[in-house]
N, C-alpha and C positions, 0 to 999 in steps of 0.2 A: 810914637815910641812903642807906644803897646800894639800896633802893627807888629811892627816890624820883631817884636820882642816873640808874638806871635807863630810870627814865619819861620824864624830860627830854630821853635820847639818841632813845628810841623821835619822841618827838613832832620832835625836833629833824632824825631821818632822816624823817618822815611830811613834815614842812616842804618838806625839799629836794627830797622826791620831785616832789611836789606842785609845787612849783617847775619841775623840769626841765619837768615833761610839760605845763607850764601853756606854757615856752619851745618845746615842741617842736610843740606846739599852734598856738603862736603864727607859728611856721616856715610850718607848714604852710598854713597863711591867708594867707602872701605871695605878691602875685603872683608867677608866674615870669617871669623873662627872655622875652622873645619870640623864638622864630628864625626866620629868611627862610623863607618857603616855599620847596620845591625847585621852581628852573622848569625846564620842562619841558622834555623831549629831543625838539627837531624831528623830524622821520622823514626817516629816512636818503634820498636820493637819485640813483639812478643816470642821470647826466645823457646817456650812451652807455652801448647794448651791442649785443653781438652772439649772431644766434642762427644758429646751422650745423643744416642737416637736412638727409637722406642716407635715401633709400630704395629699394630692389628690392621690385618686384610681377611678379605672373604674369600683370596686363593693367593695361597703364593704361585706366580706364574713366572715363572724362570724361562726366556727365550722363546717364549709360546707354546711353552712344555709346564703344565702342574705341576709340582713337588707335591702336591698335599691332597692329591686325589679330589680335585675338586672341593676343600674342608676348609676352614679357616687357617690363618698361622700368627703368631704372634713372633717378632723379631725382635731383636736391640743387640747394641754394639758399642762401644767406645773406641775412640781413633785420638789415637797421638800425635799432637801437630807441635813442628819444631820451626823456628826461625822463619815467625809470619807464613806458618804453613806450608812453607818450602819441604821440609821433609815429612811424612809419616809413616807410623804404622797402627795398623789398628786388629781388632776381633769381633766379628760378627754372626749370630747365631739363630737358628731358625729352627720351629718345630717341622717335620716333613714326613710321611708318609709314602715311600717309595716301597720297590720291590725284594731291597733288602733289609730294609726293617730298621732301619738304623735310630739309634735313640733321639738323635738329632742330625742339624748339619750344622758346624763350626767350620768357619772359614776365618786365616790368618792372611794377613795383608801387608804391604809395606812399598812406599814408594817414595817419589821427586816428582814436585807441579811446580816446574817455573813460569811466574807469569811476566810477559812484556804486553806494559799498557790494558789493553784489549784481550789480547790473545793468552790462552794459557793451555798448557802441556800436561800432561800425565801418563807417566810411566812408572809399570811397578807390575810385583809378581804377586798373586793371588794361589793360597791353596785351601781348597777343597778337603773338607775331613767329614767324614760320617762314621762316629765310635758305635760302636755295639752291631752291625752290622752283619746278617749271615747271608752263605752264599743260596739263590731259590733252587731247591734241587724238589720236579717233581714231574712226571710220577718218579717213584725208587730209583734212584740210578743216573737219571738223567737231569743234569743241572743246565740253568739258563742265565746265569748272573755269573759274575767273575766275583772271587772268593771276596777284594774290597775294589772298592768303587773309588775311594780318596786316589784324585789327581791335582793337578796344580795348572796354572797357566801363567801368560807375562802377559801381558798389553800396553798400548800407546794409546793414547787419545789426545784432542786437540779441540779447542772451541772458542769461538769470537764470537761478543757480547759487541753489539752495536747500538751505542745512545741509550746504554742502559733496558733496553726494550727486547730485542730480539738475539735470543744465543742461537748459533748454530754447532754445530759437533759432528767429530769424524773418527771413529773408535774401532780398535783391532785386537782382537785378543787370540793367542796360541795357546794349546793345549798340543804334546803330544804323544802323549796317552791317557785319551778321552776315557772317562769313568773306567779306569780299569780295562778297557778293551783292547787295549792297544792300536787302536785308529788313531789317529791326529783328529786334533777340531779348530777349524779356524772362523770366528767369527767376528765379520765387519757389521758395521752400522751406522748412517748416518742420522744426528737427530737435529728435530728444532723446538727453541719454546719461544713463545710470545707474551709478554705482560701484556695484558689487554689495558687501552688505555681508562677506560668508563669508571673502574675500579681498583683499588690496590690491591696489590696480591690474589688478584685472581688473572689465571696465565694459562693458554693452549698448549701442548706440546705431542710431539710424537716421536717414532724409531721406525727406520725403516733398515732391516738386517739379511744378512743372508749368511747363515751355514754350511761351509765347506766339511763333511765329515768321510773321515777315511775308509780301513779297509781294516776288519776285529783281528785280533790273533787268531787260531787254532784252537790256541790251547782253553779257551775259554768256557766252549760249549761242546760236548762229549757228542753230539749229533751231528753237529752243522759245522761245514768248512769254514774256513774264512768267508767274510760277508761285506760289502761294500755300502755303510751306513747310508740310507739315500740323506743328499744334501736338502736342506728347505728354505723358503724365505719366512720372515716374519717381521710381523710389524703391528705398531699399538700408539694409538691417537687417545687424548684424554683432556680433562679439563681438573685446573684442582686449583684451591685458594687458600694463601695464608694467612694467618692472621698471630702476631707475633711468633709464637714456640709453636705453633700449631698448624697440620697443613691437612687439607681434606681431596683427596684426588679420586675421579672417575675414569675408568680404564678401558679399552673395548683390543682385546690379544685377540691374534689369530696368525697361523701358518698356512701354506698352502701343500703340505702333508695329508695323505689320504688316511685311515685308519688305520691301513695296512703296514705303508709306512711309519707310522707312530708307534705301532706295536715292536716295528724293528729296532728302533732307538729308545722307547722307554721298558720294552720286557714286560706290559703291565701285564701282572697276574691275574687276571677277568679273562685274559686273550688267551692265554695258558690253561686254567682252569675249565673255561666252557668250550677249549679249540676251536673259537676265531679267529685266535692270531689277527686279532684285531682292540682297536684303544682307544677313546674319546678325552686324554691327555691333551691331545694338540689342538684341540675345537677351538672354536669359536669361545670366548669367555670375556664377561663383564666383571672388572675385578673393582671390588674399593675401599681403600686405604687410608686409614688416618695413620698417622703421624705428627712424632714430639720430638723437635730439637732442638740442643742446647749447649750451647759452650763454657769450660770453667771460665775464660776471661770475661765472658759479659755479665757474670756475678760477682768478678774480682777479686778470684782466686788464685788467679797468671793476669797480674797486671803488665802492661808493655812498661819495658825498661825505655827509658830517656836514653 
């Protein structure tokens, strides 16, 4: 009896088992609840910011032409950035040393960088001011400078960042009436930089340009007819490294301008004064620069709106 009373429990736990796993089976086959998809988190927005840059160089070299007579300059600017940097304008100012004396040069700015992906655009109109400014009149009588030199120009530019490592660039800027002369100035440039991989923020780069410049007014210089500024190439290779706000670059400028030529496009006063009508502007020059930049948002002053 206790057999068989035995067998009954076995088959009767065999049953139940059988049972759960049949319910648990059956569990498992029901659909589940469905849950909302997560939607998606817009991308954050910074609808204003600002960006502060501050520099000391051993020459301001503008286009492979000195401002500063071969002397130090000291710069800084603030640039207003609108909707993720989509729009700005900014003010940038520089101490300089030219032929008309000017107390400085302030330059005003304003443009659209749309980027796709990789790729990003720039377009915008830049103008040139130099207050205090007089015209070079010498000996008695006979002047060489046009009364002001503030001109303006537009440009385009374009540049692709590949795997984060190497930008290239393709840049055009119009002037047309260069410093006051009334020539046109047109100037391309292709550039490239390289993050080196060994270290952070230290990156090669260079420009390779050429200047198309026109033909002066008349009325400029009480001597000399019209004159057809000679065009030049220039270009400048260099190495620099950041390191957060801070950037150190080494520079090596040069044109392919003889002194003669230089004299014609910059008027330097040493060529006038000792009649060699000649200039050491455009040489050969090793420039370098430190640099501080900084933006209000990365202190949290223009936080990105959600």
């Amino acid at each position: 009896m206790m057999i068989f009373d035995n067998l009954r429990f076995s088959v009767t736990g065999l049953s139940l088992s059988l049972a759960a796993f049949a319910g648990v089976a059956q569990a498992s086959d029901l659909p589940s609840r469905k849950v909302a998809p997560v939607a998606p988190i817009p991308p954050s927005i910074t609808w204003i910011d600002a960006a502060v840059s501050v520099k000391a160089m051993t020459d301001y070299n503008f286009r492979g032409i000195s401002q500063t007579d071969r002397k130090p300059a000291i710069q800084g600017g603030v640039e207003l950035q609108f909707y993720n940097n989509l729009f700005y304008a900014g003010v940038y100012a520089s101490n300089v040393d030219l032929v008309t004396r000017p107390d400085a040069e302030i330059d005003f700015y304003a443009g659209i960088r749309p980027k796709f992906g990789d790729l990003t655009f720039d377009f915008g109109v830049w103008q040139y001011y130099y207050p205090g400014e007089k015209q070079f009149i010498f000996p008695a009588g006979v002047f060489w400078t046009p009364r002001n030199t503030d001109y303006t120009e537009v440009y385009g530019k374009v540049s692709y960042t590949y795997k984060d490592s190497l930008t290239v660039g393709a840049n055009v800027f119009y002037a047309w009436d260069w410093l006051g002369t009334g020539a046109t100035g047109t100037y391309a440039s292709i550039t490239a930089k390289y993050a080196l991989p060994f270290l952070e923020g230290l990156s090669i780069s260079g420009e390779l340009g050429h200047y198309w410049l026109g033909r002066t007014n008349q009325a400029i210089w009480s001597t000399t007819p019209p004159t057809n500024l000679p065009d030049y190439l220039y270009w400048n290779a260099g190495i620099s490294y950041t390191y957060k706000n801070l950037t150190a670059d080494v520079r090596y400028h040069d044109t392919n301008l003889s002194k003669r030529e230089c004299f014609l496009n910059t008027t330097d006063p040493r060529g006038v004064i000792n009649g060699s009508a000649s200039s050491k502007w455009c040489g050969p020059a090793v420039v370098g620069t430190l640099s501080f930049d900084i933006t209000a948002s990365s202190l949290g002053i223009f936080a990105p709106a959600k």
